[in-house]
N, C-alpha and C positions, 0 to 999 in steps of 0.2 A: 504493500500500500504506500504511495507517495504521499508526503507529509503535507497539507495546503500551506505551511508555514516553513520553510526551509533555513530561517537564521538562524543558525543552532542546534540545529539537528544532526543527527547521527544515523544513515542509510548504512546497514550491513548486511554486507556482499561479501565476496570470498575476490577481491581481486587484486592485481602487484600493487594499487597505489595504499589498499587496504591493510597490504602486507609489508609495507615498509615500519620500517621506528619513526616513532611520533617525534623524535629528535631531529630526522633528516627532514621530513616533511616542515617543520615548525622552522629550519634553517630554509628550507627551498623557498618557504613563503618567503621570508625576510625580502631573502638574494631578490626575489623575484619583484618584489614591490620597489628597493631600492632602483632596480634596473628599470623597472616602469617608466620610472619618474623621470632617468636620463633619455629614454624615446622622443624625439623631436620628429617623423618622418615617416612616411606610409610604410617604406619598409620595414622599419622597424616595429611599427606596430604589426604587421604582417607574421614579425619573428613572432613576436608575442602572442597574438593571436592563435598562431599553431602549435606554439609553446601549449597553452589553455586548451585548445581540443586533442591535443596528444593525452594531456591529463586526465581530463572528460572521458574519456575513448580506454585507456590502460585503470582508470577507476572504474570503470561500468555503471556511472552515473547517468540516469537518462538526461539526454540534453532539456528535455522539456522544464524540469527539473531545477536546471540552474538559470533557466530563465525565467520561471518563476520565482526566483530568486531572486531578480533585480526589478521586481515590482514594484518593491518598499522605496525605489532610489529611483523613480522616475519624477514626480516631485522637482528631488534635490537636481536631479539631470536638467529638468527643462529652465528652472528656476537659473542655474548654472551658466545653459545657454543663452540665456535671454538676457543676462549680465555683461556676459562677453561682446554679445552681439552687436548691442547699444552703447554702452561705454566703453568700447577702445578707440581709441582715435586712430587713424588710417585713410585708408582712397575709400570713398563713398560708394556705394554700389545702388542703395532707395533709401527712400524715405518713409519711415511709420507715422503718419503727426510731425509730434516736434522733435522726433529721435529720428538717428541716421544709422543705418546700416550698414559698417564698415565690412570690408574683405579681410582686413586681418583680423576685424574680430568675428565672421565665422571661421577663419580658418581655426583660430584659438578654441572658438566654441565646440569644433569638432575635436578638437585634439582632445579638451576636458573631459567631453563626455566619452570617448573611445577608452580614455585612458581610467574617468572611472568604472566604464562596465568592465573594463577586463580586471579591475583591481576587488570589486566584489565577487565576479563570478571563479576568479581564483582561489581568493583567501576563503570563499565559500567553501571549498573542497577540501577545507584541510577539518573541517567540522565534518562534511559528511562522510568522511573517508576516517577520521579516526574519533575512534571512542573516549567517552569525559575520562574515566579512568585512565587512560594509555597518553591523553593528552594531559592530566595530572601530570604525570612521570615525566614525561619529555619536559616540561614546561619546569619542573624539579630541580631536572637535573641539569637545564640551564644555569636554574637559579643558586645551586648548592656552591658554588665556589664564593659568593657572597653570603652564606653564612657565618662564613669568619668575622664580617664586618657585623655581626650581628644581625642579616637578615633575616627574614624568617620565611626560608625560600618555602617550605613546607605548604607553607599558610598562605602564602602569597600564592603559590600556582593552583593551591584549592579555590582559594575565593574567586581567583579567574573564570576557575574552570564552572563557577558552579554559577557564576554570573551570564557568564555564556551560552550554562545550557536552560537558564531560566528565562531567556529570551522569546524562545515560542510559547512556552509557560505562561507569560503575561501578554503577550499579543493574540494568544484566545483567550484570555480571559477576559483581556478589554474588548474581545469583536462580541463576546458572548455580553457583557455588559452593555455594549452599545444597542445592539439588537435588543437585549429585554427593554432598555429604555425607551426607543423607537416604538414597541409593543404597546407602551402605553403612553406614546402621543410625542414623545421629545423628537426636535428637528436637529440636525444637525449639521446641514447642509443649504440652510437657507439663512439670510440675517447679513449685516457686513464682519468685518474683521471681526470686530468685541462683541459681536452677539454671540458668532459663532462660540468663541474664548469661553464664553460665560455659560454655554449649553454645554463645555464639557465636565464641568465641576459636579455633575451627576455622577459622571464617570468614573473620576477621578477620585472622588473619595472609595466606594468600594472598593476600586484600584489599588489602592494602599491599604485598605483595610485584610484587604485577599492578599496583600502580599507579603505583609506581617504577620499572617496566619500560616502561609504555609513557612516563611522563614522559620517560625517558633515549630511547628509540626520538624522539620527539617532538624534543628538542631535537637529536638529531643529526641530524631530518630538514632542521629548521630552517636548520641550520649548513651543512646540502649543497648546500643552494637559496640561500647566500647571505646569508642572513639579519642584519642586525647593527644592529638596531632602527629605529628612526621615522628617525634623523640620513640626509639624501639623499634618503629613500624618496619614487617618484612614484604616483602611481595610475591606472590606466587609464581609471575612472569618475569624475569631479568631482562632489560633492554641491550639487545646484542644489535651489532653492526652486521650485516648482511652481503649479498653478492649483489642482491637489487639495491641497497642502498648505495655501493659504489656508482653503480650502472646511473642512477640515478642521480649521484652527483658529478656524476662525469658528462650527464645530459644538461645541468643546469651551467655547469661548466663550458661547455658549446652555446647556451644561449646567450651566455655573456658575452663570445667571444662573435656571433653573429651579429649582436646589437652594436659591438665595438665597431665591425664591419660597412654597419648601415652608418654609424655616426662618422665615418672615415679616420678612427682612432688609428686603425690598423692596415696594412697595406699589402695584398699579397704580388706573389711577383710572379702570376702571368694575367 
């Protein structure tokens, strides 16, 4: 069954991206968003691009899937565009009104938005492809070299991770909230700005009221089972380094050296 809420979810499958260490994947993301960001260029987004359906594809994630994923960021996309478009200054191409339509600011506006869909429907993967448990540990054992400093890597990669996966948690419970209030007559979609604002304050209290209930349920499930942070704790699974783990950083290692390619960092000689 595909989840209608994909922020935070966890699809399990049996497949290589499934089966890597939540340490390499949790490094690929990084590399991969860093490298994003240096894209200036169709190619380059090209690289990236097939970077993300190579992923898709070796995860056996349905595509439908991770583009229902980027529903929640259409909003932020258009809103995004529509910035770029009118405030850059540049060569004129039409007129809205009293706003102008610059060519460098669609070009900018395109870059924006290419550059966020590929950077949700990425990091999206690294949720659906690995489990809160398995991405506890990765996230661990980042953090463990900063316990000296007295971090508290333990507690830190938990709350992450539990922040994370309580994401779709509260986005049904605010659609279920919203629909029962609709049920009995509230609008939510009619009004200007601060009407709007003011019809959500229905919502919004249950909101928090449900979400300090299940936090309290949580930690006392916590406390039942045991629980009293990282100090002792063994693990059933040990996090080993693999032959697909190499493979795989030897692939992310080629994207960087393609993106160098498109940006003319690097030169081959023929």
């Amino acid at each position: 069954m595909i989840p209608q809420v994909t922020v935070g979810q966890y699809l399990a499958l049996d497949s290589y991206v499934h089966r890597l260490d939540p340490r390499t994947k949790i490094a690929i993301s990084l590399v991969y968003v860093v490298t994003l960001f240096l894209v200036k260029n169709f190619w380059g987004f090209l690289v990236m691009a097939g970077f993300t359906a190579l992923a898709v594809v070796l995860g056996r994630v349905p595509a439908r899937l991770v583009i229902r994923g980027l529903r929640p960021i259409l909003f932020l996309l258009v809103f995004t565009i529509g910035l770029n478009l009118f405030l850059t200054p540049g060569d004129p191409l039409f007129r809205v009104g009293p706003a102008t339509v610059t060519r460098q600011g669609l070009e900018l506006g395109g870059l924006v938005a290419v550059r966020l869909l590929l950077l949700v429907a990425t990091t999206s993967l690294l949720t659906l492809t690995t489990s809160p448990v398995a991405l506890t540990d990765g996230l661990e054992r980042y953090l463990k070299p900063f316990a000296r400093l007295g971090v508290p890597a333990h507690e830190l990669a938990m709350m992450m991770t539990i922040a994370l996966r309580f994401i779709p948690t509260l986005l049904e419970e605010t659609d279920k909230i919203m629909k029962a209030q609709m049920a009995r007559g509230a609008e939510f979609a009619t009004g200007n700005l601060l009407q709007r604002a003011r019809s959500l304050v229905p919502v919004l209290v249950p909101l928090f009221v449900s979400s300090f209930r299940r936090a309290d349920e949580l930690a006392m499930a916590m406390e039942a089972r045991g629980y009293r942070g990282g100090r002792g704790r063994t693990r059933m699974r040990q996090l080993r380094l693999g032959r697909g783990d190499w493979l795989a950083a030897a692939g992310t290692l080629g994207l960087i050296l393609a993106v160098a390619l498109t940006r003319g960092w690097l030169r081959l000689g023929w």
